[in-house]
N, C-alpha and C positions, 0 to 999 in steps of 0.2 A: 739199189733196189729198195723199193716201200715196200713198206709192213702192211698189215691189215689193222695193225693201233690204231683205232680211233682217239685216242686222248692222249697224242702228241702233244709233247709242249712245245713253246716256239724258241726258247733256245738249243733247242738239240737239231731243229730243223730250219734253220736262218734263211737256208736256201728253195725253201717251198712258197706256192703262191698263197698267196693271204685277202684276197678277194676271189670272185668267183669267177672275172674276167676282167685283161687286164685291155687298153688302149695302148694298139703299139705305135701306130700313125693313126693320125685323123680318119674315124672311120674303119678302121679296120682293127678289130680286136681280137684277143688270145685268151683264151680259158679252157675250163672242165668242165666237167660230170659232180667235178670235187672238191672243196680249197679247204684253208686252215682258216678256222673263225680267230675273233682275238684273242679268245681264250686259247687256242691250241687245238683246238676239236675240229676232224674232218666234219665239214658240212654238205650237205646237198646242192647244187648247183642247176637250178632249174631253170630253164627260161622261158619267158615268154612272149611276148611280141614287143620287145626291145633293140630287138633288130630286124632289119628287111630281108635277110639269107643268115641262114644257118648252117655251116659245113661240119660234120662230124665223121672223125677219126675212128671213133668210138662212139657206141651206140647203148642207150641204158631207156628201158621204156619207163615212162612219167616224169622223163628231163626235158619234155618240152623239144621243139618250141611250142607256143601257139598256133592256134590255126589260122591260115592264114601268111604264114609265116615261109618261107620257102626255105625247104630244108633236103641238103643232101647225104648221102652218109658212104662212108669208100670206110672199110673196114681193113686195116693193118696193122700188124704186132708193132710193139715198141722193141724192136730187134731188129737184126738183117735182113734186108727187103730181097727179094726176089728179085730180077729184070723185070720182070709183068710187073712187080709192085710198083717200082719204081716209076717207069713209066704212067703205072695209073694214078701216082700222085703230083705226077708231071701234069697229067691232064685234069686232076684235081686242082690242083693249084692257078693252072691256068682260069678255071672258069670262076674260082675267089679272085682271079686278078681282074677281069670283065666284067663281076658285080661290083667290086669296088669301082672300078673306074666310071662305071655308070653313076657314082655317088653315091652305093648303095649302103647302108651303115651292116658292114659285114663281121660277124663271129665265125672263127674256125675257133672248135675244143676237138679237144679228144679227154682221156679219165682224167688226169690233174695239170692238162694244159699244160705241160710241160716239154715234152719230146714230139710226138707227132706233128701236135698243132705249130710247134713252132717251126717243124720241115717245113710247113705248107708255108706257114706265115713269109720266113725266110724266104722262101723260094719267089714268094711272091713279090717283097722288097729288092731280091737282086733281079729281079725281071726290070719293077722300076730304075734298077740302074745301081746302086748299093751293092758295095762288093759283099762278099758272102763272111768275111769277117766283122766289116759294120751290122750286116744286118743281126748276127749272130748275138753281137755286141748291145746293140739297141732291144733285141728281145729279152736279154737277159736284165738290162736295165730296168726294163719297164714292166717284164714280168714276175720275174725272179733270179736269180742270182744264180739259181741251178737249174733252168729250162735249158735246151738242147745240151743235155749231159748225155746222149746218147752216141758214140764215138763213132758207128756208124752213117748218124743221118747229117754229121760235122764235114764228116768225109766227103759223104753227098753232097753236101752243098758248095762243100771248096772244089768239087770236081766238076761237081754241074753234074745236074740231076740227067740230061741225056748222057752225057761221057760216061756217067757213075752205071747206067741200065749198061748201056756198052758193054764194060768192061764186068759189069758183074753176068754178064750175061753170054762173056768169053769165058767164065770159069764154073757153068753151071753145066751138073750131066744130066745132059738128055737123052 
């Protein structure tokens, strides 16, 4: 769990992002709302028309994008998803996999690009064909060292996000 410390230093936190978005495959990038400057200090994360599609997790007004900029937003906790959740980051996911493949230079964040955005991200690399532990692998690589540390959304993606709505949705009371 993060703190609300703003003046983190960078050896206590090795496994946070240290840019504001990172390149996981050509064209398809992971970020925040938030990252750790060099000094240590959360910074702002704004964007602006550096990209063609904008996905967010998480939503903060004056983070941009630009106008102009196509930008969507699916609102879900960094915790255990519902079946309806899940499903709607299935269909989330999907439509980051459509803009990329159009060649579009695409951002998903959520707050520190960390857990959400890398469901999607994931999701979207095993779609291309990447087993759910490369992809997991390759995100943490290139973003951070501690992205999808959510034990949950791990779950999810070794199960496959339809199996995972399934079965979470065999043990929900309605």
């Amino acid at each position: 769990m993060r703190t609300k410390n703003r003046s983190r230093g960078r050896g206590e936190h090795d496994d946070e992002p240290y840019e504001p978005w990172s390149e996981i495959v050509p064209g398809l990038w992971m970020g925040g709302h938030e990252y750790l400057d060099p000094d240590g200090v959360w910074t702002l994360a704004i964007v602006g028309d550096e990209f063609d599609a904008v996905y967010s997790l998480h939503s903060r007004e004056g983070h941009g994008p630009a106008d102009g900029v196509r930008h969507r937003v699916l609102e879900v906790p960094d915790d255990a998803l519902t079946a309806g959740q899940i499903r709607a980051v299935e269909d989330f996911a999907a439509a980051v996999a459509r803009d990329y493949a159009k060649g579009n230079r695409v951002l998903v964040r959520c707050r520190a690009g960390m857990n959400r955005s890398g469901l999607v991200v994931a999701a979207v690399l095993i779609s291309g064909g990447l087993t759910a532990g490369d992809a997991i692998a390759m995100i943490r690589r290139r973003r951070a060292p501690g992205a999808l540390n959510n034990e949950h959304f791990v779950s999810y993606l070794e199960t496959g996000l339809d199996l995972a709505a399934q079965l979470t949705a065999l043990g929900a009371d309605d």
